[in-house]
Every structure is written in C-alpha cells, then in structure tokens.
C-alpha positions, 0 to 999 in steps of 0.5 A: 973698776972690777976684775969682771970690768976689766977683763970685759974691756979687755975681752971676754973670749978667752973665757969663752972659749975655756969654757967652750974647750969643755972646763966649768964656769967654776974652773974658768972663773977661778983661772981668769980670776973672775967671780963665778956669777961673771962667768954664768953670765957671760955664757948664758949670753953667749949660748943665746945670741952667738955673740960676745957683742955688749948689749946696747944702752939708752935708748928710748925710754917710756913715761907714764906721762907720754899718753897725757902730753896733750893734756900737759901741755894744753894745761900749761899754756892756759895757766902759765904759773901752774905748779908742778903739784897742781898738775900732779893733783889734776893727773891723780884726779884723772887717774895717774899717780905721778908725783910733781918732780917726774912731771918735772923731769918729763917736761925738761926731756920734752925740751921746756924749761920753766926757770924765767919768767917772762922778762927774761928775769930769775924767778927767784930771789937771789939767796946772798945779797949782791957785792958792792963791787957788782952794785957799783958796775950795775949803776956805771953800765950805760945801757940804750934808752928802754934796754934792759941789762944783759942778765946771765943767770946759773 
C-alpha cells in the first residue's frame, strides 16, 4: 500500500485542512510525506463537492451487447450449440464488432452458463485419465435402476 493509500485510509483532512490554513499543495505533500499529485487531487475534489467522502465504486455497468439481448438470447434458444464466434460473426454482420469472449462474459453477467450440456454431463473430456482408485469406486457404487451417478464437475 502506498503513502497516499495509507494516509486516505487514514484520513485526509488533516491534509486539507494545511492547505486550506493557507500552505501549498507542494508544502503540504512534502510535510505529510505524500506525493504532490495526491495532494492536487485531493483539493480539487475537495473544492468541487465539499467533501472528503471517497467516490462510490460498481455500480452498473453498460455493454454494447445490452440493446442485442433479444437477438442473443432468441439465437441461443434456436440453436442451443451456437458458439460464441458465430454469434460474434451474426453481431458483425448486423453491425456490432464485439469479439466472442465479451459475449461470453456478457452472458455469464446475464446470469447463464453454458459448461453442461443437457445430461448434466462435462462437454469436455477430461485432460488426464481417471485414477484406478476412482474406476474402482465408479463400478462398486450401486445406483437405482435408470439413475445416473451423482457428478461434481470443477
């Protein structure tokens, strides 16, 4: 953490208020050991809301794939194995250049996932084989007749 962090966790009306008592921002950032910019900063904030309140953060946040939702998720229910570059080749065509990992992350914000497929199954094979220790406990777990084994997949 920085000087300027630590004094603004601390508080930063002390540094105000030497600047306000009439000493410059230069003076000030050299008595509180504090680089110049920090001080500037904090002024001009300070003389243009009164206030040493921090700024608020989040907060919403516009995509360019917001007006297209309609269009996004009409295209995904038709064809359900759509890839994020084709839709990102149907956007372009209609005029939005938006490459397919922003539509990605737009649909993950939405609240949609898309890493199962339909059984409930990976969609990807699994990059190293199973051990024999988990072969072993697969085929001595009974299941009901017609269930399916519990899956965890991560």
């Amino acid at each position: 953490m920085s000087d300027d962090q630590v004094l603004l966790a601390g508080s930063a009306a002390p540094v105000a208020r030497f600047v306000e008592a009439g000493h410059s921002c230069h003076a000030a950032a050299r008595h509180f050991d504090v680089s110049v910019a920090f001080v500037v900063r904090l002024m001009a904030a300070y003389r243009a809301t009164g206030s040493l309140a921090p700024k608020p953060e989040g907060g919403w946040r516009y995509s360019k794939l917001d007006p297209h939702r309609d269009f996004l998720l009409r295209r995904v229910t038709e064809k359900d194995d759509i890839t994020m570059p084709q839709l990102a080749a149907e956007l372009a065509a209609l005029g939005t250049t938006v490459t397919p990992a922003s539509i990605s992350h737009w649909f993950i914000r939405q609240g949609y996932s898309f890493k199962k497929n339909a059984a409930g199954q990976r969609t990807r094979t699994l990059r190293r084989a199973p051990s024999p220790r988990a072969l072993a406990h697969e085929a001595s777990a009974p299941h009901a007749s017609g269930a399916a084994p519990a899956r965890v997949s991560g």
